[in-house]
N, C-alpha and C positions, 0 to 999 in steps of 0.2 A: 363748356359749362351747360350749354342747352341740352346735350347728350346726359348729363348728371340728371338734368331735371326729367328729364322723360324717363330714365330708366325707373327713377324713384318714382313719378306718376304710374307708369306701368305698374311694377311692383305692387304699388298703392289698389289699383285696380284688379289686379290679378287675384290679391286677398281678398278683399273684401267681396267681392263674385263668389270665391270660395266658399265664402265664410257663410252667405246666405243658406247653401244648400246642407241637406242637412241626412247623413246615410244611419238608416236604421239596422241594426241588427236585429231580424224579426227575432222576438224570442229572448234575444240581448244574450246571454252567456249558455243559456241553455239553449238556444239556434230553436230548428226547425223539426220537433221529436212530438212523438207521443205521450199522452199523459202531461201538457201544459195548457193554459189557458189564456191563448192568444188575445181572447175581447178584454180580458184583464187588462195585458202588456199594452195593448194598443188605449185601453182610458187614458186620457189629459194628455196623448200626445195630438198638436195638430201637425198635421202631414198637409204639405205645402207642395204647389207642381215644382218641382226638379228636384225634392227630394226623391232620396233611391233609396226601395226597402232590399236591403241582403239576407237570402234566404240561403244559412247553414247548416248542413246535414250530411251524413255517408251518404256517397252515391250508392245506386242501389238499391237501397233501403225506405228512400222517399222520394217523394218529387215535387212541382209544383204545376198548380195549371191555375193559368188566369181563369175566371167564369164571371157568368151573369147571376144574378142576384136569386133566380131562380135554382137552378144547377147547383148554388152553394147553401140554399138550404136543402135538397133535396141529396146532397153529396153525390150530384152525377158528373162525373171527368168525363171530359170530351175524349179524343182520339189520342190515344198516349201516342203519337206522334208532334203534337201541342204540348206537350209535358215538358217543363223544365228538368234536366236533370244532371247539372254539372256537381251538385253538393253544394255550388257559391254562386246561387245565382241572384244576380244583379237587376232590377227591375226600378227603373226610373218613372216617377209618377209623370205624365206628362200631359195629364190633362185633369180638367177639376172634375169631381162625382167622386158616387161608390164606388171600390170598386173591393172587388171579392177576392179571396185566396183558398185553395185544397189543395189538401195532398189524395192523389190518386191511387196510392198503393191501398191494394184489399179493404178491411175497415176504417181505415187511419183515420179520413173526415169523419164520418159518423161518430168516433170517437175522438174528437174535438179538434184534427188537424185542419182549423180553417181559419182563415181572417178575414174579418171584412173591415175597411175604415171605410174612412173619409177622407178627400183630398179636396184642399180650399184652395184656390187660385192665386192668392198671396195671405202673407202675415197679417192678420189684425193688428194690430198695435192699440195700445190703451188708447184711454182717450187722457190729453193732457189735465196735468192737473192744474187749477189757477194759479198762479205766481203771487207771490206775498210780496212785500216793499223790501223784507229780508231777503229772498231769492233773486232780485233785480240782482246786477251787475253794475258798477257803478260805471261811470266813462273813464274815473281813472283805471282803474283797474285794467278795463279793455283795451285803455293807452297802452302799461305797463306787460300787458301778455302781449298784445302786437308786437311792440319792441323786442321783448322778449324773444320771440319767433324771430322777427328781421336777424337780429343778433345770431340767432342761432345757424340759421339759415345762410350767412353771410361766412359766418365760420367753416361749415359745412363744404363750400365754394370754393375757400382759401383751397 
């Protein structure tokens, strides 16, 4: 029995760790190309640390290079040795700030292959709203979902 409960605990934790983070398709269907408008795609999303942005493209043809804030206005790549360049690369945000994106081949940045966000430390969440006398939960109620649960739970067991 104590075995049933931890696996469902596990399980329980497993998701919901998952469920926090959050993998961006830079670009979403159209990936990592010329001629889109990445500061577009990136408005009203917030990018949070262990989200991972996925950058898709033909290899070859593009790449990616982290930079500083400076370098990605000025569309300088560092050392294409720093260059992403699998076509699927994987980049987990891992700490909060700017941070910037270029692609290094020929024109590409200067002709608008770049991203820059934002990464926040965690989720804001609203702020609560006040509870009305109608949103209360009464005590029976919370009697009748308790039981509810025991029961279930109980069955579960059998």
């Amino acid at each position: 029995m104590s075995s049933t409960v931890f696996l469902i605990a596990f399980f329980v934790a497993i998701v919901a760790s998952s469920a926090l983070a959050i993998e961006y398709v830079v670009g979403d269907d159209a990936g990592w190309k010329l001629n889109f408008d990445y500061q577009k795609w990136a408005e009203g999303k917030q990018f949070v640390v262990g989200d991972k942005l996925i950058f898709k493209y033909t290899d070859k043809t593009h790449n990616v290079h982290r930079v500083n804030g400076t370098a990605f206005q000025q569309c300088m790549a560092p050392a294409e040795s720093e260059a992403l360049t699998s076509g699927f690369d994987v980049i987990t945000l891992a700490t909060p700030g700017r941070k910037w994106y270029i692609c290094g081949v020929g024109k590409h940045c200067a002709n608008g292959m770049k991203l820059a966000i934002t990464v926040s430390a965690e989720v804001q969440a609203p702020a609560p709203s006040p509870v009305s006398a109608a949103d209360k939960i009464s005590p029976w109620k919370s009697c009748a979902w308790m039981l509810a649960s025991m029961a279930f739970f109980r069955m579960m067991m059998a």
